[in-house]
N, CA and C of each residue as an Amber inpcrd file, in Angstrom:
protein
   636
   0.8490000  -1.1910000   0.0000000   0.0000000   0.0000000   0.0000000
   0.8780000   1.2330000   0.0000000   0.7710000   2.4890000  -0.5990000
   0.9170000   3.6480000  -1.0800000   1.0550000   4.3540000   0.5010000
   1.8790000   5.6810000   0.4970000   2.2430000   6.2540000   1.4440000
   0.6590000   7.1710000   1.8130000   0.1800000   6.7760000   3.0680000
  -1.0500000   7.7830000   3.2600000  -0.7800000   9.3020000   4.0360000
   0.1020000   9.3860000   4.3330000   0.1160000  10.8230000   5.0550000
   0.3500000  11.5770000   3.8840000   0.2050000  12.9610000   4.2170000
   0.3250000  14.3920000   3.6510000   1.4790000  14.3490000   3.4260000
   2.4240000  15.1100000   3.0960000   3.7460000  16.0500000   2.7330000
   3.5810000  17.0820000   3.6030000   4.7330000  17.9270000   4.1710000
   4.6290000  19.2080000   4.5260000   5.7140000  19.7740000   4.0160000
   5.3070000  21.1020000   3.6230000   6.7650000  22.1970000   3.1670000
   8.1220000  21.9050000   4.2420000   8.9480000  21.6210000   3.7960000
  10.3490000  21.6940000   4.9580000  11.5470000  21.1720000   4.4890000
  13.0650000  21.4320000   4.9340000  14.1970000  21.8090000   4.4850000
  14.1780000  19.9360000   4.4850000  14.8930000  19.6500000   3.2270000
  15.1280000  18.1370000   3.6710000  16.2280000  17.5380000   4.8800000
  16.2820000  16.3270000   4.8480000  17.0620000  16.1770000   6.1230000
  18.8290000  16.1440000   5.6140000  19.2850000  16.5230000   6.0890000
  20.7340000  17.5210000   5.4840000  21.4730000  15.9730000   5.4300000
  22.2180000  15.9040000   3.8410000  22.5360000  14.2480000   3.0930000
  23.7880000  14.3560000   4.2630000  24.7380000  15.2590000   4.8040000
  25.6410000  14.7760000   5.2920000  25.6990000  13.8840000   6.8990000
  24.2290000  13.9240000   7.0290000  24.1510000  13.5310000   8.5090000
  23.3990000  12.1770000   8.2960000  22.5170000  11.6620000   6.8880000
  21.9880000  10.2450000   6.5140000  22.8610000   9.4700000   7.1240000
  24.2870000   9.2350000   6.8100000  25.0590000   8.1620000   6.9160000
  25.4610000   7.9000000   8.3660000  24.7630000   8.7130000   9.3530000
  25.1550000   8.5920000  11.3110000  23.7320000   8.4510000  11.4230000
  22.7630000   7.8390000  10.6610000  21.7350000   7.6160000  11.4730000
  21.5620000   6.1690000  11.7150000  21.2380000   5.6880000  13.1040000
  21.1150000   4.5020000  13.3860000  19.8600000   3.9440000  14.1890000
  19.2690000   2.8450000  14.1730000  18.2700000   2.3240000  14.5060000
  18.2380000   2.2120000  16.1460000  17.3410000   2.7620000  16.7680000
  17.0620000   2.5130000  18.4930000  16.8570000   0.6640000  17.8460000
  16.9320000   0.4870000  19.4760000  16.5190000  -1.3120000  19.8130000
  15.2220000  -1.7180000  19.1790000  14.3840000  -0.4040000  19.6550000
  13.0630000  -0.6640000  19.2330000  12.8840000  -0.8590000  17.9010000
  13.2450000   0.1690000  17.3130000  12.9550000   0.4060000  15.9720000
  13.6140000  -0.9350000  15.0140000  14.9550000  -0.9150000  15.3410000
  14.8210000  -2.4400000  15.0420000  13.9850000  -3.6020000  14.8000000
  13.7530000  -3.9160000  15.7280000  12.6120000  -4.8740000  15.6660000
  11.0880000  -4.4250000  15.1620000  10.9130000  -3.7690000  14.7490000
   9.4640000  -3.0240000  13.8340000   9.9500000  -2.9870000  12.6700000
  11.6100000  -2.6370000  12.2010000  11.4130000  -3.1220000  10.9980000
  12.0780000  -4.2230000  10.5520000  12.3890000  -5.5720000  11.2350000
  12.2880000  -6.3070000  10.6200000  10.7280000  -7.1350000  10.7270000
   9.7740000  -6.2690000  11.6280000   8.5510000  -7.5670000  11.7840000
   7.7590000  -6.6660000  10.2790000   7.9980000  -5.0460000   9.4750000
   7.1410000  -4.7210000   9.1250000   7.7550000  -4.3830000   7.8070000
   8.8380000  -4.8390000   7.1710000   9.7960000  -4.1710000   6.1570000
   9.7220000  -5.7810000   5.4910000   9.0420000  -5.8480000   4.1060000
   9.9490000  -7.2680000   3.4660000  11.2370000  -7.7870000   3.3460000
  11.1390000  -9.0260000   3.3310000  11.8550000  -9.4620000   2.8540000
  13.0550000  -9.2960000   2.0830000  12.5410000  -8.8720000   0.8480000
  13.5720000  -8.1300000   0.1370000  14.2640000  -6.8290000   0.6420000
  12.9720000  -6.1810000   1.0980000  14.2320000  -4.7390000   1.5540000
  14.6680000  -5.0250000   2.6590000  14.7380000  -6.3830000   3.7810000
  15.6430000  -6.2110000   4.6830000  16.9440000  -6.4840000   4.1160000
  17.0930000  -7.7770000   2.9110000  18.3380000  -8.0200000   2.3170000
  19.0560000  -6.9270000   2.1870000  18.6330000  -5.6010000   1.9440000
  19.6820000  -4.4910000   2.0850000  20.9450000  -3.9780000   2.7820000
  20.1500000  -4.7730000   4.5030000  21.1690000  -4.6530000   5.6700000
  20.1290000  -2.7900000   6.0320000  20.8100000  -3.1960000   7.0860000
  20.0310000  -1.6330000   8.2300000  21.0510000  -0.2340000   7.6680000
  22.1380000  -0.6040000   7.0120000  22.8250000   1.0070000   6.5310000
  22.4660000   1.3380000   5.6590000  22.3080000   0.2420000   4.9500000
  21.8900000   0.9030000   3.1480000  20.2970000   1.0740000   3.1320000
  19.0530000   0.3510000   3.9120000  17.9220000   0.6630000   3.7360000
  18.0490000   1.9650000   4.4700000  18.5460000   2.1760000   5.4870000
  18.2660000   3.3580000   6.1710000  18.5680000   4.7070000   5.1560000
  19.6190000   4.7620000   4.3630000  20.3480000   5.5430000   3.8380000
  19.0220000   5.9670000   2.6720000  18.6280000   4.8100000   2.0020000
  17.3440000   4.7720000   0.7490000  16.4090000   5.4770000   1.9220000
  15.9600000   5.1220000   2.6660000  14.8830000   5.8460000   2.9570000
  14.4490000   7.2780000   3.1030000  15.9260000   7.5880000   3.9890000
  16.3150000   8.7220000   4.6550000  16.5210000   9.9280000   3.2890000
  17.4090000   9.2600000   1.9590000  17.4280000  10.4310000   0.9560000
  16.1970000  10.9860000   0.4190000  15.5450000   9.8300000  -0.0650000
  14.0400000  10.2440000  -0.3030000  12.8360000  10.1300000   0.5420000
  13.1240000  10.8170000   1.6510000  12.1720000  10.9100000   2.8580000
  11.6110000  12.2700000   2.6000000  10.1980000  12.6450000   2.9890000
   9.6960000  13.8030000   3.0050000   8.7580000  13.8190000   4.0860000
   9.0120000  15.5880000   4.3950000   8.2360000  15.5140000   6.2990000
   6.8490000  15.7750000   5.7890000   6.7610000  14.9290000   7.1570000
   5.1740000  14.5660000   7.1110000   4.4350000  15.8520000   8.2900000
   5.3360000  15.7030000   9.3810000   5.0100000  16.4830000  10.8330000
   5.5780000  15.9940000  12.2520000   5.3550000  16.9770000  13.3540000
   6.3650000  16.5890000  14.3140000   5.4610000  15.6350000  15.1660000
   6.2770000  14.9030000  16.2150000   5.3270000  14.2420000  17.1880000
   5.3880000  15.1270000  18.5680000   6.4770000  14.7870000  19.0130000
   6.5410000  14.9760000  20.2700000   8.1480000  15.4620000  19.9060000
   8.3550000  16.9720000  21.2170000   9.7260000  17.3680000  21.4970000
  10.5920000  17.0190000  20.4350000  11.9170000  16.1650000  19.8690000
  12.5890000  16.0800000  19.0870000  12.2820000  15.6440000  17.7780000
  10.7590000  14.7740000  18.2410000  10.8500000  13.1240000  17.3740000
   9.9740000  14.0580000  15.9980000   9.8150000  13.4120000  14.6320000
   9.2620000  13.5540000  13.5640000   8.8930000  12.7460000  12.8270000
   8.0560000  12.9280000  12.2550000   7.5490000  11.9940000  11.2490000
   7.9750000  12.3330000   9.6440000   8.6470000  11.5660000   9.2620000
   9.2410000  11.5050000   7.4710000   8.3240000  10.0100000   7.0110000
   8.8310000  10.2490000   5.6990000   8.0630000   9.2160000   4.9840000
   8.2360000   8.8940000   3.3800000   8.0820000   7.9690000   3.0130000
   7.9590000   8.0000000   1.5100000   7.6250000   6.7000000   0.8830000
   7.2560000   6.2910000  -0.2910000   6.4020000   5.4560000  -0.6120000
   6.8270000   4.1660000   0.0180000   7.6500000   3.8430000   0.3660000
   7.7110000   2.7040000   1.1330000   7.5710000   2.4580000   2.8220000
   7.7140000   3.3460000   3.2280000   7.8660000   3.4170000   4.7290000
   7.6550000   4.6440000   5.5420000   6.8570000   4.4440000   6.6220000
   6.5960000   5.9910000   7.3170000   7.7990000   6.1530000   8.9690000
   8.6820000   6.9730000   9.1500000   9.2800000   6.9590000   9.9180000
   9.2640000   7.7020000  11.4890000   9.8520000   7.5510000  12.0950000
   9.5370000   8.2650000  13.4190000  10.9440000   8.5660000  13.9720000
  11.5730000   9.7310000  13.4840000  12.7930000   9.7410000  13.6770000
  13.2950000  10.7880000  14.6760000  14.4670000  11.1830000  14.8440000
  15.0420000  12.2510000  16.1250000  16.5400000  12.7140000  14.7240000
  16.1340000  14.3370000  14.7340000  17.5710000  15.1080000  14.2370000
  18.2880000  15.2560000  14.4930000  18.0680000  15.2920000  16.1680000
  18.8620000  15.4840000  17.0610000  20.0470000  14.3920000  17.6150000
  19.5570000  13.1180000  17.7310000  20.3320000  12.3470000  17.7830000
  20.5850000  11.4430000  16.5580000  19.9560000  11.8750000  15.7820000
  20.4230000  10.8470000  14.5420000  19.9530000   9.4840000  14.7420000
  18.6990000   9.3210000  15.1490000  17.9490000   8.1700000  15.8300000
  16.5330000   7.5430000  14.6190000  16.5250000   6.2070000  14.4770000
  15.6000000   6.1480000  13.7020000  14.6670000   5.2350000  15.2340000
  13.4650000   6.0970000  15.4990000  12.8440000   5.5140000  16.5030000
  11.7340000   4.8150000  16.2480000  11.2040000   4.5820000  15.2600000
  10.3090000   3.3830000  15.1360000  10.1580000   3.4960000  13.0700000
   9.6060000   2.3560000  12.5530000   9.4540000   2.1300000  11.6090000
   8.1740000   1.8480000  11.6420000   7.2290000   2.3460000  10.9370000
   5.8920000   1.9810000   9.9320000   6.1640000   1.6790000   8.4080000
   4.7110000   1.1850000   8.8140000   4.3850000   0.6440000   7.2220000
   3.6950000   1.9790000   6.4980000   4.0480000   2.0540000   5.0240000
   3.4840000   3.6040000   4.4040000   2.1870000   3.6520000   4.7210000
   1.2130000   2.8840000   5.0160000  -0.2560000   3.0420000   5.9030000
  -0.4090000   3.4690000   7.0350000   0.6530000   3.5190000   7.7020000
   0.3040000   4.2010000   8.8520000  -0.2860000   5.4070000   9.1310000
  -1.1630000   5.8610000   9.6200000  -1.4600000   7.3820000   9.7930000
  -1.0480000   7.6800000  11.1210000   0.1630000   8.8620000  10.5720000
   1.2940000   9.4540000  11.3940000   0.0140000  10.7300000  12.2520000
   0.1910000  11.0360000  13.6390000  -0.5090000  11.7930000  14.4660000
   0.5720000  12.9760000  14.7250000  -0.3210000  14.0610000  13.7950000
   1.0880000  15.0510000  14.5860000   0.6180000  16.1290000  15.2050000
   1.3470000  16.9650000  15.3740000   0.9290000  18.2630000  16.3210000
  -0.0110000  18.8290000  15.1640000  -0.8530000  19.8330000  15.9430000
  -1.9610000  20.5200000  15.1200000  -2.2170000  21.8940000  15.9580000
  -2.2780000  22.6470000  15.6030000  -2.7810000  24.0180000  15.9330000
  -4.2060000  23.7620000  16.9690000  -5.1620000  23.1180000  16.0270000
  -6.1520000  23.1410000  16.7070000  -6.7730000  21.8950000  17.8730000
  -7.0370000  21.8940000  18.9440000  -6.9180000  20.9380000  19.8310000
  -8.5020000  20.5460000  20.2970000  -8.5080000  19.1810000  21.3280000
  -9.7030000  19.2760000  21.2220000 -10.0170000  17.7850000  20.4320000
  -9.6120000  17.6590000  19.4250000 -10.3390000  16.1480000  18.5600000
 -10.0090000  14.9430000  19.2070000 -10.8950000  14.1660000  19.0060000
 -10.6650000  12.7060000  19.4090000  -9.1360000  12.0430000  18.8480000
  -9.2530000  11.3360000  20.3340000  -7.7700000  10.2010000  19.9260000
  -8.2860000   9.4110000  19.0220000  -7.5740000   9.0310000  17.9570000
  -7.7680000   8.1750000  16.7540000  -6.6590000   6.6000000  17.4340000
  -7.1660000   5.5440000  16.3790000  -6.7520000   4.3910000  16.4340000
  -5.2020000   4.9990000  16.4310000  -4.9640000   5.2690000  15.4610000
  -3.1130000   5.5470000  15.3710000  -2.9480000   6.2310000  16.1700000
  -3.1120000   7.1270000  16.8090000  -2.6400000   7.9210000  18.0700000
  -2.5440000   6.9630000  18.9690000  -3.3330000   6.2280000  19.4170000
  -2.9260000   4.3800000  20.0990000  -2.3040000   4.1900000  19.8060000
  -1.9820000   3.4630000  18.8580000  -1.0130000   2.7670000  18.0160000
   0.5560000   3.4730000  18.1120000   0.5200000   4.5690000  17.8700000
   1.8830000   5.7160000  18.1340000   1.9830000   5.3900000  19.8340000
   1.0310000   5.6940000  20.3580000   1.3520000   5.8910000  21.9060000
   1.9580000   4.0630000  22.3880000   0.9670000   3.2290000  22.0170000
   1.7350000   1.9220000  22.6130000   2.7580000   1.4750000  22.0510000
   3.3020000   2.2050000  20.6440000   4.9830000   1.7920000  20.4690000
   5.9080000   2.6850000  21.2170000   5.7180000   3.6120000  21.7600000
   6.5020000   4.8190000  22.7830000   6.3210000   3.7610000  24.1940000
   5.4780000   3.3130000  24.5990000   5.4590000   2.4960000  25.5420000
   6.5400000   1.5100000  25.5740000   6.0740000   0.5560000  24.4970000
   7.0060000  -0.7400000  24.5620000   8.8230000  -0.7030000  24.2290000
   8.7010000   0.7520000  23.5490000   9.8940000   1.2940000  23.0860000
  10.4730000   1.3780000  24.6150000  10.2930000   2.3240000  25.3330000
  10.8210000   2.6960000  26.7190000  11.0970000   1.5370000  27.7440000
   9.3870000   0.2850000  27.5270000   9.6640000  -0.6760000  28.4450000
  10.7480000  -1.2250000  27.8210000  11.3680000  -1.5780000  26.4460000
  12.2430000  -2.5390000  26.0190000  13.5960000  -1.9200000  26.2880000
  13.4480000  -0.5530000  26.0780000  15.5610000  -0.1420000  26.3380000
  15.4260000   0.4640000  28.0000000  14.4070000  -0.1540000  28.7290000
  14.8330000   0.0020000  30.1390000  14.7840000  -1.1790000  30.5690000
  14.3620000  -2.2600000  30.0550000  14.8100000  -3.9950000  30.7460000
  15.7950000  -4.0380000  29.4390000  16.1870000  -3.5660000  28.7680000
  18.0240000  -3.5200000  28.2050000  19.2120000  -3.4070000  29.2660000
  18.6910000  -2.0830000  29.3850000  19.5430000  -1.7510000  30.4430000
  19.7920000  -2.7870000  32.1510000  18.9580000  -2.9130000  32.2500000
  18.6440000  -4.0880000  33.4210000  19.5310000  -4.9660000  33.1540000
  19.1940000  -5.7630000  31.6710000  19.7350000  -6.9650000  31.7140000
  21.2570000  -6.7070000  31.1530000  21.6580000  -5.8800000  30.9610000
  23.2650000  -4.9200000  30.3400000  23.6910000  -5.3970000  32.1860000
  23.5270000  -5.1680000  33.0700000  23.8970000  -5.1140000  34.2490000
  24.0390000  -6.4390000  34.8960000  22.9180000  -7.1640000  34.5960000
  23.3240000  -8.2030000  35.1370000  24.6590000  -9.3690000  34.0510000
  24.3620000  -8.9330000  32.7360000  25.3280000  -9.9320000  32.0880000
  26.6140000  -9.2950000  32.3960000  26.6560000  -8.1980000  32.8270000
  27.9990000  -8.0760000  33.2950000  28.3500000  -8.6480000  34.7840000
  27.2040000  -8.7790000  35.6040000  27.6570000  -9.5630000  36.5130000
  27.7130000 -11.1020000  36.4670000  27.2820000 -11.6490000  35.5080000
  27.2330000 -12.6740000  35.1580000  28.6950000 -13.2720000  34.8380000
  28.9240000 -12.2130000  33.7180000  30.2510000 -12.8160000  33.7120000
  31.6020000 -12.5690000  34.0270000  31.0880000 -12.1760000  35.7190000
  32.1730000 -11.6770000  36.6960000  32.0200000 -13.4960000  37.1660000
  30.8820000 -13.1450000  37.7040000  30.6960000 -15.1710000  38.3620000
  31.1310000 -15.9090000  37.4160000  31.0000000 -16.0250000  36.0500000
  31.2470000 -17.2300000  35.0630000  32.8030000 -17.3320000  35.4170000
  33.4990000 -16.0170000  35.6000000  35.3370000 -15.8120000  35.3820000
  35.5150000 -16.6780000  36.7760000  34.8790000 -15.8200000  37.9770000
  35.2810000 -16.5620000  39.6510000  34.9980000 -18.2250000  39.2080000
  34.0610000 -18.5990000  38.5860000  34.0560000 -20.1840000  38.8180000
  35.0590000 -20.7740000  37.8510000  35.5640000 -20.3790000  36.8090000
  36.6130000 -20.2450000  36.3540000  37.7840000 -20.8580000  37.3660000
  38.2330000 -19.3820000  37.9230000  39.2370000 -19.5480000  38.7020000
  39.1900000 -20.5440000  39.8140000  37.9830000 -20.9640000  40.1830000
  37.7250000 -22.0380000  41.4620000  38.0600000 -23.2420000  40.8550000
  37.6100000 -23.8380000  39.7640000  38.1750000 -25.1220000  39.0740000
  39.3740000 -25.1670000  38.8360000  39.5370000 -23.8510000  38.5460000
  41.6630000 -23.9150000  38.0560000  42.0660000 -24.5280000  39.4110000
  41.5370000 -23.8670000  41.1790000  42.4550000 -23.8690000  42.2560000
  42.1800000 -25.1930000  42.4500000  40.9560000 -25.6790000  42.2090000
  40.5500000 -27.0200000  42.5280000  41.7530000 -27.9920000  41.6270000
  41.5550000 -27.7780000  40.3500000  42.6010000 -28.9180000  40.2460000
  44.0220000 -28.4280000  40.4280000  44.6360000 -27.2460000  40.4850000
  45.9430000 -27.3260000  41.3880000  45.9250000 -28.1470000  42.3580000
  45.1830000 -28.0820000  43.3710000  45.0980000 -28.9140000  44.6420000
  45.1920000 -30.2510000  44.3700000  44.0990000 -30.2980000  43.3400000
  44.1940000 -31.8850000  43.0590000  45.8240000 -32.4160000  42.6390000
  46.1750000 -31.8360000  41.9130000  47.5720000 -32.4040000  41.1860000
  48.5610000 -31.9200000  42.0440000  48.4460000 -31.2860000  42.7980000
  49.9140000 -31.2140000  43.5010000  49.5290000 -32.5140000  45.0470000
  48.1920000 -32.8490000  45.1810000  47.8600000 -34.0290000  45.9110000
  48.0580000 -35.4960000  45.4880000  48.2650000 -34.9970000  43.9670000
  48.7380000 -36.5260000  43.1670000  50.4260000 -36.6970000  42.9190000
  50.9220000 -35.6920000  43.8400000  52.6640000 -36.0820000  43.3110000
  52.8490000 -35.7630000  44.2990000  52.5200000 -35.3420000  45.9310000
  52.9720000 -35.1060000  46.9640000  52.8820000 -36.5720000  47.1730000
  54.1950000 -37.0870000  48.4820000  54.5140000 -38.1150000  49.1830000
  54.4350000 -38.5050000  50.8220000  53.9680000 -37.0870000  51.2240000
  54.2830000 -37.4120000  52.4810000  52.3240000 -36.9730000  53.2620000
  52.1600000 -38.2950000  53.7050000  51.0900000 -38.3420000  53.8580000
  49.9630000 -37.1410000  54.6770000  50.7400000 -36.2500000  55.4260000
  49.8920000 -34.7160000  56.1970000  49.9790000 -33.7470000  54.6340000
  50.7300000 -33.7740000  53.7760000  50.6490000 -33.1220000  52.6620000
  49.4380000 -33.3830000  52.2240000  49.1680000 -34.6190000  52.0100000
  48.0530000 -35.0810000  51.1260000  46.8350000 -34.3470000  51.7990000
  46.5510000 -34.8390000  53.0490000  45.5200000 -34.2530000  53.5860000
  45.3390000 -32.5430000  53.5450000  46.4090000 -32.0860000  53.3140000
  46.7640000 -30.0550000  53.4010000  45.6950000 -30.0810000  52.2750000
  46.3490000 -30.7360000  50.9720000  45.8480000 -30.7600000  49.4680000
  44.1660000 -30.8680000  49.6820000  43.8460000 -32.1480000  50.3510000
  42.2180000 -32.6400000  49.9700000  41.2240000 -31.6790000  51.4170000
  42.0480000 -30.6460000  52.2170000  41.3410000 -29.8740000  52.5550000
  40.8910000 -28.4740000  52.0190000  42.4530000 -28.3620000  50.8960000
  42.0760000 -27.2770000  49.6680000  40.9070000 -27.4660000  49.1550000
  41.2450000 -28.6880000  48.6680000  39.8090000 -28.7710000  47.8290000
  38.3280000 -28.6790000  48.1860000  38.5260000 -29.2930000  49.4020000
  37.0030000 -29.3380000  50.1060000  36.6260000 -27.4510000  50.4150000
  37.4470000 -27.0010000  50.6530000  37.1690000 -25.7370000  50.7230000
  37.1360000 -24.6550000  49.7220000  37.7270000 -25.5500000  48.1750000
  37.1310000 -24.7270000  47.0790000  35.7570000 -25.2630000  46.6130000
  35.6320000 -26.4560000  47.1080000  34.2990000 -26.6500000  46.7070000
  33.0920000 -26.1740000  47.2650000  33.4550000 -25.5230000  48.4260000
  32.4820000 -24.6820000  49.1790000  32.2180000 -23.4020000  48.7940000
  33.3780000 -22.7450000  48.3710000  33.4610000 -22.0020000  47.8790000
  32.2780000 -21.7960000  46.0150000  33.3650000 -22.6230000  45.4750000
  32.5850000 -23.0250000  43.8940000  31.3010000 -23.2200000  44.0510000
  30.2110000 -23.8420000  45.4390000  28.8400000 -24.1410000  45.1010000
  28.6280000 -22.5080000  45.1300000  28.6560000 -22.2560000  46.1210000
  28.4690000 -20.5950000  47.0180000  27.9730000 -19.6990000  45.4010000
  29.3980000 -19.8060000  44.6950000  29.3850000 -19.0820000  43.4010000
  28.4510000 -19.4210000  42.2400000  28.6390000 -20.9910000  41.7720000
  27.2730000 -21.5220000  41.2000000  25.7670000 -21.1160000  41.9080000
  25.5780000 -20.9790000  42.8930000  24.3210000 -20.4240000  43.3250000
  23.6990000 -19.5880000  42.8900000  25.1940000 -18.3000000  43.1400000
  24.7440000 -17.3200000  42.9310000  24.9010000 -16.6180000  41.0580000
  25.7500000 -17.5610000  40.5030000  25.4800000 -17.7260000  38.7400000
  23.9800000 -17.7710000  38.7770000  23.5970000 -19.2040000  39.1890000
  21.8920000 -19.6380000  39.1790000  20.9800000 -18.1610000  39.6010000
  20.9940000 -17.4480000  40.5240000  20.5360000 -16.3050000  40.9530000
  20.1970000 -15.3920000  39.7890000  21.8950000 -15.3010000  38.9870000
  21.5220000 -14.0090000  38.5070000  20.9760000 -14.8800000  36.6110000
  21.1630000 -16.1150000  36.4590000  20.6940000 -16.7510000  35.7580000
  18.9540000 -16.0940000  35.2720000  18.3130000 -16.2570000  36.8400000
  17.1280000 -16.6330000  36.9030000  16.3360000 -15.1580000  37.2190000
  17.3250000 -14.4740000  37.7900000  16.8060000 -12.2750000  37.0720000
  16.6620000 -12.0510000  36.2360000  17.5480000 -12.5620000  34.8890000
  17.5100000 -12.5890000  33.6110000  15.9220000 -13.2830000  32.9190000
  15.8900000 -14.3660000  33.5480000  14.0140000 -15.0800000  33.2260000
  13.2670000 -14.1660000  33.3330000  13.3630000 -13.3720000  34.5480000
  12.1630000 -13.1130000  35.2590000  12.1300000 -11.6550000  34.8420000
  12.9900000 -10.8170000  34.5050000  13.1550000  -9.3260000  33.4320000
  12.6210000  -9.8040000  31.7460000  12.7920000 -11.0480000  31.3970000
  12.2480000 -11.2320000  29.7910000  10.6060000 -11.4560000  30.2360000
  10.4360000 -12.5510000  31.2360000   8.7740000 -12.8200000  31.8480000
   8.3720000 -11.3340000  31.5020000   9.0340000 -10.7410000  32.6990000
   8.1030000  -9.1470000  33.2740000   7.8720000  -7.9720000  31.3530000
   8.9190000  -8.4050000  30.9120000   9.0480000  -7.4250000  29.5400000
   7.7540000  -7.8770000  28.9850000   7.7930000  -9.4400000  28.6820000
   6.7720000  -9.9410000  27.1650000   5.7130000  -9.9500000  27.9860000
   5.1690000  -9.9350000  29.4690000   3.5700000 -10.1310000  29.8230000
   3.8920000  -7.9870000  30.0290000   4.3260000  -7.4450000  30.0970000
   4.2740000  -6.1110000  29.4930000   3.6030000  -5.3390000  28.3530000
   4.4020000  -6.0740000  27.7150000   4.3530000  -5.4500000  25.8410000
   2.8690000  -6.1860000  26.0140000   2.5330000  -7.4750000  26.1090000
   1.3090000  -7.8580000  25.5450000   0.2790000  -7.3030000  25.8730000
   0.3810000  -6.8480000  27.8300000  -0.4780000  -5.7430000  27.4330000
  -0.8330000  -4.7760000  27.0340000   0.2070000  -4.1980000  26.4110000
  -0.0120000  -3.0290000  25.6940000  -0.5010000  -3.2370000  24.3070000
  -0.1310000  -4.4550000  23.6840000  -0.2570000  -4.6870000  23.0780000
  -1.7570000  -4.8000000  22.8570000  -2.7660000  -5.3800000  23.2690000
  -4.1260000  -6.0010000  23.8570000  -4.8370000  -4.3990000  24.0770000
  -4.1650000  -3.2380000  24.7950000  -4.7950000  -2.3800000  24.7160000
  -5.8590000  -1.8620000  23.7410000  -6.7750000  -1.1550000  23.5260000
  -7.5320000  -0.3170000  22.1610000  -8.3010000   0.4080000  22.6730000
């Protein structure tokens, strides 16, 4: 389907800044669920770049963000940061500021508002889970190092001779293994924050999703 919004008079978006624009998380994922096939084969620099030259403003949304567009795709972008913040399909009817106030919320004004939603819920359980995989693989390194001490112990318990040695050795170990569960636990812990931040995200989005 054919691009449905208007055109508005305005300076195009200046060619030297096309090539620093990059896709939010969100926007990502809208256009690969809403962009064919074929034009994803492009890759995200070169469709972005096609879109962005022959883009024409449609109107603003909110504070930075704008609406561009052109026969293939309606956009929701930021000048300011060089941000492509959500992708539509050229059917979309883009909601923009208006002089005159007062009219009913339309379906797409929904539709705009619950992708600003899921947009925010998704790059703030990003961030969440950015935190824990870094603690994650602080624990993955410590259990690491606990198996290394464990089998030192072990092998210097397999070539020691004098029998209180041996026992020094197999109390190392018993005490890295106390150690090593301690740490596996707490791997499992932050394992299972990670579940329970994707749970809390997707019964999120769906309701927003479900909204109308």
């Amino acid at each position: 389907m054919s691009q449905v919004n208007k055109f508005q008079p305005h300076d195009p978006i200046p060619q030297n800044t096309i090539g620093s624009y990059r896709f939010t998380y969100h926007a990502r994922a809208s256009w690969r669920n809403r962009v064919s096939k074929e034009e994803l084969k492009k890759g995200e620099t070169n469709w972005i770049h096609d879109q962005l030259i022959n883009a024409k403003f449609i109107g603003k949304s909110f504070g930075d963000r704008e609406f561009w567009g052109n026969e293939n795709a309606t956009l929701l972008i930021s000048q300011k940061t060089h941000s492509i913040i959500t992708v539509y399909k050229p059917e979309f009817k883009a909601v923009v500021q208006k002089e005159d106030k007062g009219s009913d919320v339309s379906a797409d004004a929904i539709d705009e508002a619950k992708d600003m939603f899921a947009e925010a819920i998704t790059r703030s359980n990003l961030k969440n889970k950015k935190e824990i995989w870094g603690k994650l693989s602080d624990t993955l390194l410590e259990l690491s190092n606990h198996y290394a001490k464990i089998a030192d112990s072990y092998h210097r318990a397999s070539v020691t001779l004098r029998p209180d040695q041996v026992s020094d050795r197999l109390d190392e170990v018993a005490d890295q293994r106390n150690i090593l569960q301690e740490t596996i636990e707490h791997s499992q812990e932050l394992e299972s924050v990670l579940d329970n931040l994707d749970r809390f995200e997707n019964q999120l989005l769906h309701k927003i999703d479900s909204f109308s």
